[in-house]
C-alpha positions in Angstrom: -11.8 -32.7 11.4 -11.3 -29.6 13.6 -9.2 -26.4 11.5 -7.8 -23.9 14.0 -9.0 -21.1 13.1 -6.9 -18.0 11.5 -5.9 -14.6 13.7 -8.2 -12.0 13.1 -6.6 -8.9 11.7 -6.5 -5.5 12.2 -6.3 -2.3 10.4 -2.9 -0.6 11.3 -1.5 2.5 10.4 1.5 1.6 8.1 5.0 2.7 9.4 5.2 5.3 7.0 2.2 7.3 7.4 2.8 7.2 11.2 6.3 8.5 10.6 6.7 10.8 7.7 2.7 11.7 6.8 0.3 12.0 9.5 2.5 14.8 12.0 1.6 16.8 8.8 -1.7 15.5 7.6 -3.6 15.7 10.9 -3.4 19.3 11.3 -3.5 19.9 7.5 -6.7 17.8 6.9 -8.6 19.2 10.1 -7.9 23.0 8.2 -9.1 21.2 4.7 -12.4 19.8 5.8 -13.4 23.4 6.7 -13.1 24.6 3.5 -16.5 23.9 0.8 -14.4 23.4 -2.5 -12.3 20.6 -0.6 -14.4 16.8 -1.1 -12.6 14.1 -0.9 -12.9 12.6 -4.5 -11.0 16.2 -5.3 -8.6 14.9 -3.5 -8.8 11.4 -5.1 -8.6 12.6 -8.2 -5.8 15.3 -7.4 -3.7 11.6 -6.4 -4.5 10.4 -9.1 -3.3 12.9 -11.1 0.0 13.0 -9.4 0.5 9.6 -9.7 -0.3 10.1 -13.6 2.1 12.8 -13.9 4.9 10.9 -11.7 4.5 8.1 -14.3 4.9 10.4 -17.1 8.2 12.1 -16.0 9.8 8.3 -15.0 8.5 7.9 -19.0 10.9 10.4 -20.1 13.9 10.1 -17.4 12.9 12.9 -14.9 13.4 10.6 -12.5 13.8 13.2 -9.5 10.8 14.6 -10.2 8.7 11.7 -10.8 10.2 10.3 -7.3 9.1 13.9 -5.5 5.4 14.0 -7.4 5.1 10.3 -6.3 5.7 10.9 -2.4 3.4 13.9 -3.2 0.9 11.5 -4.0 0.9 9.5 -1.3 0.7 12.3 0.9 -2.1 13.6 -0.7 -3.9 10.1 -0.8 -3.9 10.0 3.0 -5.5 12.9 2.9 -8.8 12.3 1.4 -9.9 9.4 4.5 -9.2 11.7 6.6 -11.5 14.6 5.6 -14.3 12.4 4.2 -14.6 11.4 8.3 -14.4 14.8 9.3 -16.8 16.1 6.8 -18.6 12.7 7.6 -19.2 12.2 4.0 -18.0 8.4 3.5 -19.6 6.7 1.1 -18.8 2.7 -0.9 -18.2 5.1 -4.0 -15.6 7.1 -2.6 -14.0 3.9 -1.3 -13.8 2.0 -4.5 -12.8 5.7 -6.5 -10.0 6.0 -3.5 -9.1 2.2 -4.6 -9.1 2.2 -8.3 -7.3 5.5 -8.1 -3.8 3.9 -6.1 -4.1 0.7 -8.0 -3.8 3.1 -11.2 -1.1 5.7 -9.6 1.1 3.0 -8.7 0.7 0.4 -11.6 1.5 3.3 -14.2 4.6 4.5 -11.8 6.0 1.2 -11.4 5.6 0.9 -15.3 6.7 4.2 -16.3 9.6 3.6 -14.5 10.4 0.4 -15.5 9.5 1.3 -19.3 12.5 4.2 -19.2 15.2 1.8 -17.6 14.9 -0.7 -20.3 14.9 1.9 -22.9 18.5 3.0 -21.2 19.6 -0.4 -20.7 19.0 -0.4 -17.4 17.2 -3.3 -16.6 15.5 -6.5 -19.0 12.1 -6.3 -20.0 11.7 -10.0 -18.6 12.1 -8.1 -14.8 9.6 -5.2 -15.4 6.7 -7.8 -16.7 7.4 -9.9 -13.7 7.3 -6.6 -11.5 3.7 -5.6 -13.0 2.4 -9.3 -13.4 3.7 -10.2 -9.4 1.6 -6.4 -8.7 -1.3 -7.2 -10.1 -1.6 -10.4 -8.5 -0.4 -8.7 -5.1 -4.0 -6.4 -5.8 -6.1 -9.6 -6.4 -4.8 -11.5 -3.6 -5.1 -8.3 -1.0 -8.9 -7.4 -2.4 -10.4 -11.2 -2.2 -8.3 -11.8 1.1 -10.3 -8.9 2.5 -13.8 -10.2 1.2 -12.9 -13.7 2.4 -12.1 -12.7 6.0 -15.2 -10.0 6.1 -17.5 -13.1 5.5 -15.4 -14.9 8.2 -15.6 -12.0 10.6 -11.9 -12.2 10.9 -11.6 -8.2 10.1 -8.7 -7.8 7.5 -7.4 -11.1 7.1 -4.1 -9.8 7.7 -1.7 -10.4 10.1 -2.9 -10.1 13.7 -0.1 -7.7 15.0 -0.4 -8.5 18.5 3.4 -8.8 20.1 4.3 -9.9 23.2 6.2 -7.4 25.3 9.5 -7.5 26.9 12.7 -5.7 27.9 14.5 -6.1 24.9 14.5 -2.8 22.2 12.9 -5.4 19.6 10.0 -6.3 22.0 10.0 -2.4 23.4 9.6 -1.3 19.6 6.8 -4.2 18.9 4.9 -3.0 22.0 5.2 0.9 21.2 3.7 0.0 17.6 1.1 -2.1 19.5 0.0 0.5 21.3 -0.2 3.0 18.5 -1.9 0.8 16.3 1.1 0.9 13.5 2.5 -2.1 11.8 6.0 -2.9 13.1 7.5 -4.3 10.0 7.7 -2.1 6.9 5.5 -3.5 3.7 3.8 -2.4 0.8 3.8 1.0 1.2 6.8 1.5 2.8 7.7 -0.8 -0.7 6.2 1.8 -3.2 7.6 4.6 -1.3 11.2 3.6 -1.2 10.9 2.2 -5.0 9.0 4.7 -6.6 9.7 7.9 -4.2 13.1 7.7 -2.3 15.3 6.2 -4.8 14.6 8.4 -7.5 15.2 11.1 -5.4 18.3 10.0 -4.1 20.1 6.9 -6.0 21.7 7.6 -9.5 19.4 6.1 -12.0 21.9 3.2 -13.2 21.0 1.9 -9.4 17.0 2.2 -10.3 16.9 -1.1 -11.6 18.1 -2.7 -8.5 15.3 -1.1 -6.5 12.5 -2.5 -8.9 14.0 -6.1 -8.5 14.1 -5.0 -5.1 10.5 -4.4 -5.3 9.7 -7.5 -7.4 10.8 -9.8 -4.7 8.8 -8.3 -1.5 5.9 -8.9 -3.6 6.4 -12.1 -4.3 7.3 -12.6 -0.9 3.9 -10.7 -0.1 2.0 -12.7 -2.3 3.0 -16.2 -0.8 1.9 -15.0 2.4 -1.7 -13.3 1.0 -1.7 -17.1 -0.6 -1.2 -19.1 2.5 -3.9 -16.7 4.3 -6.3 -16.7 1.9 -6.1 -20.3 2.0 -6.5 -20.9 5.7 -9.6 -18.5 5.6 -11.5 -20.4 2.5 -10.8 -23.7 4.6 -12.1 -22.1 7.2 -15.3 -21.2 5.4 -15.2 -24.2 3.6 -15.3 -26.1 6.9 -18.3 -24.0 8.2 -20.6 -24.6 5.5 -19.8 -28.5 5.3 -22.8 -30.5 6.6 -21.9 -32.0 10.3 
C-alpha cells in the first residue's frame, strides 16, 4: 500500500513578530550582542521573569499591567535567538532553557488570568481547566510533531506554507508572506498575544472571559490539526520501517 507522503514544513516567522517585533528587535538585538553582560539565557531568564510577574498581576486583577508585562515578554523572548546567532553562541541548552521558559511564561499567564476571573465571577472554573488541559496538550502535540517529522526529514511538520499566486489581494497577501517567509494566517502566538497581551490592555475585564474561551477553541482547533499531522507522519514512518 503506497501513503502519499506529508508536505514538508518550514520555519516561518509568525505574523506578529514580522509586524509588531522585529522593525524593533533587529536593530535593538544587533546593539545587544555587542555588549559582554548581555547572553542570551539573561535574556531567557529576564522572559521568564516577565512572564512570572505578568501572571502575578492577572493573580491580583492588574490586568493592564499584566497585559503590557506580557507583550513585554514576548518582545524580549525574540530577542534572545537573535543574539545567541550573532554572538554565535547557540547551544541544545539554551534551546530547551528558551523552551521550558515560554511553556512556563504562558501556562502561568493563561492561569493567572483565568484564576482571577473566576474569583470575580467572571468565567467557570470548568472553562479555565479546559483552557490549561487543551494547552498542555497543544505543547505535547507541537514538541513530538517536531521529533516525528525530524526523523522523517520533513523539517517542522507543520504546514508547508507554499501559496499559489494570483491577482486577487488574498493571493497578493499569500505571495508577499511567501516571499518573506511569514505565516499568512495568524496562530498561536498571534493567540497568546491577543489573549494574554491586547485584551487586557484594552477590553474591560468583564469581556476577559470571552477572550480565554476565545483562546480555548483555537487550540482545540490547533490541536486537531497537530493530531491529523502527527498521524500522517507516524504512518509515514510506520510504512518505512515495515518489511517490503
Amino acid at each position: 500500500m503506497s501513503v502519499q507522503t506529508p508536505p514538508s514544513g518550514r520555519r516561518v516567522t509568525e505574523l506578529w513578530t514580522f509586524v509588531a517585533v522585529d522593525p524593533l528587535a533587529r536593530p535593538l538585538s544587533e546593539r545587544l550582542a555587542r555588549l559582554g553582560p548581555v547572553t542570551p539565557n539573561r535574556l531567557t531568564a529576564l522572559a521568564l521573569t516577565l512572564g512570572i510577574a505578568s501572571a502575578v498581576c492577572f493573580l491580583v486583577g492588574q490586568t493592564r499591567l499584566g497585559g503590557a508585562l506580557f507583550v513585554l515578554r514576548f518582545f524580549v523572548d525574540c530577542l534572545d535567538g537573535r543574539v545567541a546567532r550573532l554572538q554565535d553562541t547557540c547551544s541544545v541548552r539554551g534551546a530547551f532553557f528558551d523552551l521550558g521558559a515560554d511553556v512556563v511564561g504562558v501556562t502561568a499567564a493563561y492561569a493567572g488570568l483565568g484564576w482571577y476571573l473566576v474569583d470575580a465571577g467572571h468565567l467557570g472554573p470548568a472553562w479555565v481547566a479546559a483552557l490549561l488541559g487543551a494547552l498542555g496538550l497543544y505543547n505535547w502535540e507541537l514538541s513530538h510533531r517536531k521529533k516525528l517529522a525530524s526523523d522523517a526529514g520533513l523539517g517542522t511538520g507543520g504546514a508547508a506554507h507554499r501559496w499559489t499566486p494570483g491577482r486577487s489581494p488574498l493571493r497578493r497577501w499569500l505571495a508577499f508572506c511567501d516571499r518573506h517567509g511569514v505565516s499568512a494566517v495568524p496562530w498561536a502566538v498571534e493567540s497568546e498575544i491577543a489573549t494574554l497581551g491586547l485584551a487586557p490592555l484594552l477590553l474591560p475585564v468583564s469581556w476577559l472571559g470571552g477572550a480565554l474561551v476565545a483562546a480555548l477553541a483555537f487550540y482545540v482547533v490547533a490541536d486537531a490539526l497537530n493530531a491529523r499531522r502527527i498521524w500522517r507522519i507516524a504512518t509515514l514512518l510506520d510504512h518505512r520501517e515495515a518489511p517490503q
